[in-house]
VMD Tcl script that draws the C-alpha trace (Angstrom):
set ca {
  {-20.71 -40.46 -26.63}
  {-24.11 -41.04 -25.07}
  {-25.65 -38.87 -22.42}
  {-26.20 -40.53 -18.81}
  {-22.97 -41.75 -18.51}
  {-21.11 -41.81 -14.90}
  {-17.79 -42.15 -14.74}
  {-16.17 -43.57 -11.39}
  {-12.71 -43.54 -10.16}
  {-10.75 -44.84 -6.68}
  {-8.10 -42.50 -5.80}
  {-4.67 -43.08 -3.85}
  {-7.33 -42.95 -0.39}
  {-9.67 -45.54 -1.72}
  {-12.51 -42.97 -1.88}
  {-14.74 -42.71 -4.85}
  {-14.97 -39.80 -7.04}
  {-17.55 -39.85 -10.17}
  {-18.00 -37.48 -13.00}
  {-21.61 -37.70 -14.05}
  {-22.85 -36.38 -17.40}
  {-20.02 -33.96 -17.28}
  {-19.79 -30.64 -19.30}
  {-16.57 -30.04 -20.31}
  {-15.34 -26.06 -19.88}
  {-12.90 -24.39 -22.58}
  {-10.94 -21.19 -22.18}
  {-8.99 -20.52 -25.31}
  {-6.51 -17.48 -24.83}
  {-4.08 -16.34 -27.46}
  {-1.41 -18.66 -25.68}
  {-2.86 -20.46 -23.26}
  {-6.28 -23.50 -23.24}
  {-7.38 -23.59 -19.88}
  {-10.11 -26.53 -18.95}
  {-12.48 -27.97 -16.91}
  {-14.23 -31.31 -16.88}
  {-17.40 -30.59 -14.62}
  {-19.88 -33.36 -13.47}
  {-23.63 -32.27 -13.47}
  {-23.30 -31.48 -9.80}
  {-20.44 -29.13 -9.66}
  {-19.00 -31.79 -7.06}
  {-16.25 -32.89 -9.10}
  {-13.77 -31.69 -11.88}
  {-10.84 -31.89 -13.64}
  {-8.77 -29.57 -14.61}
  {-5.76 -28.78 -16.28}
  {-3.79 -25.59 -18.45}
  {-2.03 -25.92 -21.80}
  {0.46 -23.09 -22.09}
  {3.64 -21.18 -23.68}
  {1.70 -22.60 -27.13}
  {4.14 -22.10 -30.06}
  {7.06 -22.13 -28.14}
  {9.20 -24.39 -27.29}
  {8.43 -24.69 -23.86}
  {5.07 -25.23 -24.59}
  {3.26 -28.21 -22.69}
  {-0.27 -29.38 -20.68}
  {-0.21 -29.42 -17.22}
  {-3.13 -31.90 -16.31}
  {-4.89 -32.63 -13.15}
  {-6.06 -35.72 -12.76}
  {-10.01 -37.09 -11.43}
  {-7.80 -38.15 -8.44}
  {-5.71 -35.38 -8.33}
  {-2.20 -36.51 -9.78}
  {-0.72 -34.39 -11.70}
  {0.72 -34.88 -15.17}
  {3.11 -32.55 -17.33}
  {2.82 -33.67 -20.83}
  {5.63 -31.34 -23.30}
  {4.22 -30.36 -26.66}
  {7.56 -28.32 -28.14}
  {6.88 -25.79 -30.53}
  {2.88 -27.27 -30.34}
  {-0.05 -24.77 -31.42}
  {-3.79 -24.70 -30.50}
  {-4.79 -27.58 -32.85}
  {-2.06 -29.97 -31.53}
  {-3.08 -28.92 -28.10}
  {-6.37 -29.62 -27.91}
  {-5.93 -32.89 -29.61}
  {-4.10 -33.59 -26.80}
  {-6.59 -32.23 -24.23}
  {-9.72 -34.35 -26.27}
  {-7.83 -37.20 -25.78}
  {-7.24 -37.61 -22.02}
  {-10.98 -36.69 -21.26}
  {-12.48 -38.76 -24.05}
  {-12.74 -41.45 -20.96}
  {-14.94 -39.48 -19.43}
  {-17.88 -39.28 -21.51}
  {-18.58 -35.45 -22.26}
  {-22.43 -34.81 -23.05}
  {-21.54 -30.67 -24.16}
  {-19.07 -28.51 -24.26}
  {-19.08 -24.73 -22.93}
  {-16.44 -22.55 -24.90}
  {-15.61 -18.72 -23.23}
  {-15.23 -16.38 -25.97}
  {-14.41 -13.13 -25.19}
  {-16.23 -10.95 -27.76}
  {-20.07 -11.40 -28.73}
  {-20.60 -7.76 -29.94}
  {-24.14 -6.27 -29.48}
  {-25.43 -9.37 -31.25}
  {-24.97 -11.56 -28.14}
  {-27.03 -11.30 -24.70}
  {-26.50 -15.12 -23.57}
  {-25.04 -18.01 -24.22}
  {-25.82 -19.61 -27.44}
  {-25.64 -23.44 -28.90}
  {-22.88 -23.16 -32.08}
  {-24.45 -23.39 -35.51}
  {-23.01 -22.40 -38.46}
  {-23.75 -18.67 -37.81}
  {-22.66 -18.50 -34.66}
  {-19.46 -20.10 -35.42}
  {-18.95 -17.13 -38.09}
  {-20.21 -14.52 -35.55}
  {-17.05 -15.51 -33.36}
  {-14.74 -15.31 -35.94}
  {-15.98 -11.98 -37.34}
  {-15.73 -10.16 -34.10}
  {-11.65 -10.36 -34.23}
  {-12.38 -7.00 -35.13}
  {-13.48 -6.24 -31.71}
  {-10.57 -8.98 -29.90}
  {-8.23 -9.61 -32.49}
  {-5.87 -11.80 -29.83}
  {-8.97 -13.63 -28.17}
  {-12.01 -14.42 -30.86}
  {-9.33 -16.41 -33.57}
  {-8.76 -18.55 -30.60}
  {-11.97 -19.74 -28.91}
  {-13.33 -19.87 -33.12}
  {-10.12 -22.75 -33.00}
  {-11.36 -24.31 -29.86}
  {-14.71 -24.59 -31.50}
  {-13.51 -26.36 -35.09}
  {-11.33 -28.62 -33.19}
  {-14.12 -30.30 -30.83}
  {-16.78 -30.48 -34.20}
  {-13.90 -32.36 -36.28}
  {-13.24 -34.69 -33.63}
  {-16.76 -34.87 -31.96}
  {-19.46 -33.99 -34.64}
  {-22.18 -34.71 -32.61}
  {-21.24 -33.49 -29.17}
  {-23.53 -30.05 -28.51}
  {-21.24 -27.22 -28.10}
  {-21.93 -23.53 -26.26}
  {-20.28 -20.22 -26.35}
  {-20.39 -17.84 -23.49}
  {-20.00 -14.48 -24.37}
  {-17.59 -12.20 -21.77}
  {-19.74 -9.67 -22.83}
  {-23.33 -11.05 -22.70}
  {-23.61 -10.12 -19.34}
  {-23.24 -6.64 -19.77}
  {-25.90 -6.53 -22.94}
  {-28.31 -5.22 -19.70}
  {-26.12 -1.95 -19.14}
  {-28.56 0.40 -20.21}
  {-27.95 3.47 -23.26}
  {-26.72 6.07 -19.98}
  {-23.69 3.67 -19.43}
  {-23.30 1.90 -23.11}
  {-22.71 4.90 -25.24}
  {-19.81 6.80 -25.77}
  {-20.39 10.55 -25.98}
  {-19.66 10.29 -29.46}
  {-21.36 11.10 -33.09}
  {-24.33 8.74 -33.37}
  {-23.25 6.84 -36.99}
  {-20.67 5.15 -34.69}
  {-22.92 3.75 -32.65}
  {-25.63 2.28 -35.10}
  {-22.83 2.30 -37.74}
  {-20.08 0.78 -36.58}
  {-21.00 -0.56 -33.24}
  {-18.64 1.48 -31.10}
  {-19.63 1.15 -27.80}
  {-19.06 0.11 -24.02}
  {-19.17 -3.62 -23.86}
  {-17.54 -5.21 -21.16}
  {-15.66 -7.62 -19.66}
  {-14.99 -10.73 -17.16}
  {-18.69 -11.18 -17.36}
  {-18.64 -14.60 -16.63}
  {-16.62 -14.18 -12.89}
  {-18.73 -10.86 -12.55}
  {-22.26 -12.67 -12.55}
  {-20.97 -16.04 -10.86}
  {-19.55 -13.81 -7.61}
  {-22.86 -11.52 -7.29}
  {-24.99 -14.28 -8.05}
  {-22.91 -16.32 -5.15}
  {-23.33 -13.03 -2.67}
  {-26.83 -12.58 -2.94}
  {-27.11 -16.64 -2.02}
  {-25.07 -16.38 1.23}
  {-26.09 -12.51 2.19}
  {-29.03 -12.54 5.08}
  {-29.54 -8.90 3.37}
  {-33.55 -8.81 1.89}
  {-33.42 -8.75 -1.85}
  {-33.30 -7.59 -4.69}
  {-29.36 -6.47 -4.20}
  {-26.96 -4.30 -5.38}
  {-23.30 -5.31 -5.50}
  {-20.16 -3.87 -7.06}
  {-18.20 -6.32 -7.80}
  {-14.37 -6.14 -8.18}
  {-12.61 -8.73 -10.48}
  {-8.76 -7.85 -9.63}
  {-6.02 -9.85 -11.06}
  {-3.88 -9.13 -13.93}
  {-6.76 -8.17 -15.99}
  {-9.13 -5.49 -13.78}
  {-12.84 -4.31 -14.05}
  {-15.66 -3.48 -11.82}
  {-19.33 -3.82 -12.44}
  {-22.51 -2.36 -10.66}
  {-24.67 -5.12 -10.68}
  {-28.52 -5.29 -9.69}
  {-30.92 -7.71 -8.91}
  {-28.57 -10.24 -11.36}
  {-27.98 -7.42 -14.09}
  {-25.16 -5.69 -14.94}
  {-26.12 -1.71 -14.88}
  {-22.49 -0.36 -15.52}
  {-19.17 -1.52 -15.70}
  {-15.62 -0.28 -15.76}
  {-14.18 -1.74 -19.35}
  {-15.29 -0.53 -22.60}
  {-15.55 -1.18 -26.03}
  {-11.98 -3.38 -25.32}
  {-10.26 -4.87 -21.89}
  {-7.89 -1.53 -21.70}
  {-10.90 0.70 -20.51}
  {-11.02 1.39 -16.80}
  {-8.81 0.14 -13.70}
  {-4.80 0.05 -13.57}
  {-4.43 -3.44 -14.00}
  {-0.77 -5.41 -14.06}
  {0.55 -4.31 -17.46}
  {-2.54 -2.02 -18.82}
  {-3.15 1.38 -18.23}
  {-6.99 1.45 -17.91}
  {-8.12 4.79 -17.92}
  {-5.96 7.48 -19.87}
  {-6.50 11.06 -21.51}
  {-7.67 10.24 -25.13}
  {-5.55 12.81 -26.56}
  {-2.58 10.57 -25.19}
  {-2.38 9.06 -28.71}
  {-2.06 12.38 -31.09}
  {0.45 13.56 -28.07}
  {2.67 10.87 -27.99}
  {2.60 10.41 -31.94}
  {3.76 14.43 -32.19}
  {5.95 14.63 -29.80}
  {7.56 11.23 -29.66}
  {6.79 9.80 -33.68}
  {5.45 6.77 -32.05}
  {3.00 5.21 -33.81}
  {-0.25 3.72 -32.87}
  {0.80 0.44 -32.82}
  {3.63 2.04 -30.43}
  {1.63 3.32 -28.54}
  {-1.67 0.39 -28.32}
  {0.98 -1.93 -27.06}
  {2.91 0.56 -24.25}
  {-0.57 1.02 -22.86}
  {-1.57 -2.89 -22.94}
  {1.65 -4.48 -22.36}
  {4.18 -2.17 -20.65}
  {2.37 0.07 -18.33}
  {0.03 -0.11 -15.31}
  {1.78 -2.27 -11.84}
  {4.78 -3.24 -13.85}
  {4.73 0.70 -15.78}
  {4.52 2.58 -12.74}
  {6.86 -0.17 -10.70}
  {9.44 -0.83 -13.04}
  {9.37 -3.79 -11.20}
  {6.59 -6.66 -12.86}
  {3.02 -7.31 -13.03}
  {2.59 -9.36 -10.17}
  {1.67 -7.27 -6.89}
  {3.19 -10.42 -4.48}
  {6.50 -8.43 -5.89}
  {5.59 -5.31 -6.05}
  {3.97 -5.29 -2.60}
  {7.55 -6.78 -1.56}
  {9.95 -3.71 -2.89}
  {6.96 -1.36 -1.19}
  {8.20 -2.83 2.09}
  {11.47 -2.34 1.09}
  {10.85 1.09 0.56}
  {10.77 1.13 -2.95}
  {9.44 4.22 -3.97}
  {7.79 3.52 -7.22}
  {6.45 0.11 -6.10}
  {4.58 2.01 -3.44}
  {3.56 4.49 -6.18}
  {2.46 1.90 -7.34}
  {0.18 0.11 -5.13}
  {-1.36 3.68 -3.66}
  {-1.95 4.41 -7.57}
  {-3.93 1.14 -8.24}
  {-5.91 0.96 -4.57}
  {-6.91 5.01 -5.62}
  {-8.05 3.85 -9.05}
  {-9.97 1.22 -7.63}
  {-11.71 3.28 -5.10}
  {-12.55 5.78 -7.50}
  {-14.30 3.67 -9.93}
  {-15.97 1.63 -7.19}
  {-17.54 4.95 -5.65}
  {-18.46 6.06 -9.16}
  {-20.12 2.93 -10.08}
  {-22.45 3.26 -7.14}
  {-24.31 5.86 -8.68}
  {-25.76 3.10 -11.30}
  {-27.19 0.83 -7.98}
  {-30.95 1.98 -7.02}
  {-29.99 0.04 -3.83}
  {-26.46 -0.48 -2.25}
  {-26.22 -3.96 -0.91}
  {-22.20 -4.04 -0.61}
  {-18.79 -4.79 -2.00}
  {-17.65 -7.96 -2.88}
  {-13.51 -8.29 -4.32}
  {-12.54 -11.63 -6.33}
  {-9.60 -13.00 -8.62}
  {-6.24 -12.95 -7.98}
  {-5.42 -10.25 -5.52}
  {-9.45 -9.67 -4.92}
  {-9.11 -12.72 -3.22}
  {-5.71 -13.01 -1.35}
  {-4.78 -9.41 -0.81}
  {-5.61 -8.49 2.54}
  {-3.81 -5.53 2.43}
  {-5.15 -4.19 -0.84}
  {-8.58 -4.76 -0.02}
  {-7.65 -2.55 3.71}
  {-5.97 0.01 1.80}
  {-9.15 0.36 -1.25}
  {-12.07 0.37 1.39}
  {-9.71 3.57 3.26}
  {-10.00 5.34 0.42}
  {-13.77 5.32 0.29}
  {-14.16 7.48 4.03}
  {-17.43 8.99 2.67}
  {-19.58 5.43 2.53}
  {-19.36 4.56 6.18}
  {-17.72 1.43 5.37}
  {-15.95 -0.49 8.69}
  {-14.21 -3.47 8.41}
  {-13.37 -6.46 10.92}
  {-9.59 -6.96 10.39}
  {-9.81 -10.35 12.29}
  {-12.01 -11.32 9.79}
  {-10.53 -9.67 6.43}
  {-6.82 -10.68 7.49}
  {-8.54 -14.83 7.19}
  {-9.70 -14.36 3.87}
  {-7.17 -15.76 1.05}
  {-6.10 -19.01 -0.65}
  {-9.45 -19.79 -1.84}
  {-11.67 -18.67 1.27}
  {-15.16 -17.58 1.07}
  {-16.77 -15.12 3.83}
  {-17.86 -11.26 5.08}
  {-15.38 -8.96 6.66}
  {-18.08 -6.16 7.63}
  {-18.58 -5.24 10.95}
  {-21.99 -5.50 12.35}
  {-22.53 -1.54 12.00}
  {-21.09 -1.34 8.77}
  {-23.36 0.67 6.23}
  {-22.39 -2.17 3.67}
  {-21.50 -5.84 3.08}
  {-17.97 -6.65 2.32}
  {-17.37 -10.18 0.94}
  {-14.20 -12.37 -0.58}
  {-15.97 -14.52 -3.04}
  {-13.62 -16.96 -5.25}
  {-14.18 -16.46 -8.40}
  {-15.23 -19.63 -10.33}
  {-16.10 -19.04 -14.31}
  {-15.37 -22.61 -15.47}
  {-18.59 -23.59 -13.18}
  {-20.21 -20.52 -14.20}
  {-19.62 -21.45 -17.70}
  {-20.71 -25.19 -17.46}
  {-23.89 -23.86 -15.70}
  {-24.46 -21.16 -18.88}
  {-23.51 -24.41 -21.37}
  {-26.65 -26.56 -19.43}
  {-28.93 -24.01 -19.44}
  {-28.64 -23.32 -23.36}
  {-29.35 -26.71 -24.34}
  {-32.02 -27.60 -21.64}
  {-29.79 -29.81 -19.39}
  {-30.88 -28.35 -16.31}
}
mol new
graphics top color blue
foreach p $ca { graphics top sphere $p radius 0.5 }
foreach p [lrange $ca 0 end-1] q [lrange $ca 1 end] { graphics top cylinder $p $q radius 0.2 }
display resetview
């Protein structure tokens, strides 16, 4: 494929759409490739999720330059077979790089990085440290080089952007051979939706720089992060994804001794136990219910009891770690909520901020009850002592932006 190529399509309204020297985005989960085909301008993708690999049910659910959609079934069809797939209904479009996310790059990793042979092993090695994550975006990786030798390929580290927390935040209170040892540390995660939302809030904030945001990724997966002037000072996951927040099925936070308890006193095991706290608690734990808070916000009205448990749990847990986490900010700019329910929650952003009476925080609930379904804006009143934004979260262009920027496309 040469560089400087632009693609152009007519869609079903006769308008023209082009993909110019695009970069194309992939997200390799333990189940799941999601991806991005992103022209050099950010104007104009395509998109598309392969998932249920391994299964039976497992297809690619495309989205086309013109925006038709396309289901394409791949039964019982793993990573390999998937992205084969995925390679060969972009390969029209001319790719000039390709950004992968990988989700663990150790202490080793600060930025994003063009793949050489090291780097390649680097990913691999780190399954240590994301045993369900790393194996996959290493596949991602070997499956573009065999099929596309010579395209330039970049992987953007999850935690890179949290290799600025400083020692104070980093360290775990713990004997120092771990540490320089064994690496056991607070790392970090979601860094990529983390620096694309504060980066976005300090663009559209009339606020006088530099600024200090907490930012709150909440989905399924949960964190927080303190971030200043474009660096990440603290943030609420740790050396793995369970650390910090309730999220839909993890914990986040627990006693440590939890482990020894429940192994005494219930002959679980660790395993047991590693997967009750990652797959079976948190929303759908304290619930009963599921994972998703559209439901569990439903049985709340209801007047289910443990769904409002619930809810009141994960808003508190929230709150808590966002008014801790301003302790790491020499200046406090605002508050700015993105992903899932981050961004369509209107109830669970109310019921957080209510919880933090101490900050003088006052929202407009004209304009917070407007913000979902992929809207952008402030809900702060004019004497608010922060700024409260809804920022959509948007890593594939984050990660296409990283990809440039490694190899000098910019």
């Amino acid at each position: 494929m040469s560089a400087g190529v632009t693609t152009t399509f007519d869609d079903k309204n006769s308008e023209t759409s082009t993909l110019t020297n695009p970069t194309l985005v992939l997200n390799c989960g333990s189940s799941s490739i999601k991806y991005a085909l992103i022209s050099d301008d950010e104007s104009t993708r395509i998109t598309g999720l392969a998932e249920n690999l391994g299964l039976d049910t497992a297809r690619i659910k495309h989205t086309a330059l013109n925006g038709e959609k396309l289901e394409i079934a791949i039964p019982g069809g793993r990573h390999e077979l998937a992205l084969q797939k995925i390679l060969a209904l972009l390969e029209q479009y001319h790719f000039i790089a390709v950004g992968h996310r990988a989700v663990h790059g150790g202490r080793e990793y600060s930025e994003a990085v063009q793949v050489d042979d090291h780097v390649l092993q680097e990913v691999k090695r780190l399954k240590v440290l994301a045993p369900l994550h790393n194996p996959a975006n290493a596949l991602g990786i070997e499956a573009v080089q065999a099929i596309y030798p010579d395209i330039p390929q970049v992987v953007v580290f999850d935690t890179a952007f949290h290799q600025t927390m400083p020692p104070v935040a980093f360290r775990y209170p713990l004997p120092k051979a771990l540490y320089s040892e064994h690496k056991i540390r607070r790392y970090g995660f979601h860094g990529t939706s983390h620096a694309y939302v504060s980066e976005r809030a300090s663009e559209i904030t009339s606020a006088e720089g530099p600024h200090g945001w907490l930012t709150a990724h909440l989905g399924n997966g949960c964190s927080a992060t303190a971030v200043y002037d474009g660096k990440s000072l603290d943030t609420s996951m740790g050396l793995t994804p369970l650390e910090g927040l309730m999220m839909g099925t993890r914990s986040g936070d627990v006693d440590p001794s939890l482990h020894i308890h429940l192994k005494r006193q219930l002959g679980m095991s660790l395993e047991e136990i590693d997967k009750m706290l990652n797959n079976e608690s948190g929303l759908l734990g304290i619930s009963g219910l599921s994972n998703d808070l559209r439901t569990v916000e439903q049985a709340a009205n209801e007047g289910h009891e443990d769904a409002l448990l619930a809810i009141e749990m994960f808003c508190y847990r929230v709150a808590k770690y966002l008014a801790s986490l301003s302790c790491a900010l020499p200046k406090f700019t605002g508050i700015v909520f993105t992903g899932g329910i981050g961004e369509n929650s209107v109830t669970t952003r109310t019921r957080i901020l209510e919880m933090m009476p101490h900050f003088g925080i006052k929202v407009d609930a004209n304009k917070n009850a407007d913000l979902y379904a992929g809207k952008e804006g402030s809900f702060h009143t004019d004497d608010s002592s922060i700024e409260l934004w809804v920022v959509p979260t948007d890593e594939e262009c984050r990660i296409a932006q990283e990809t440039r920027a490694a190899l000098g496309l910019q």
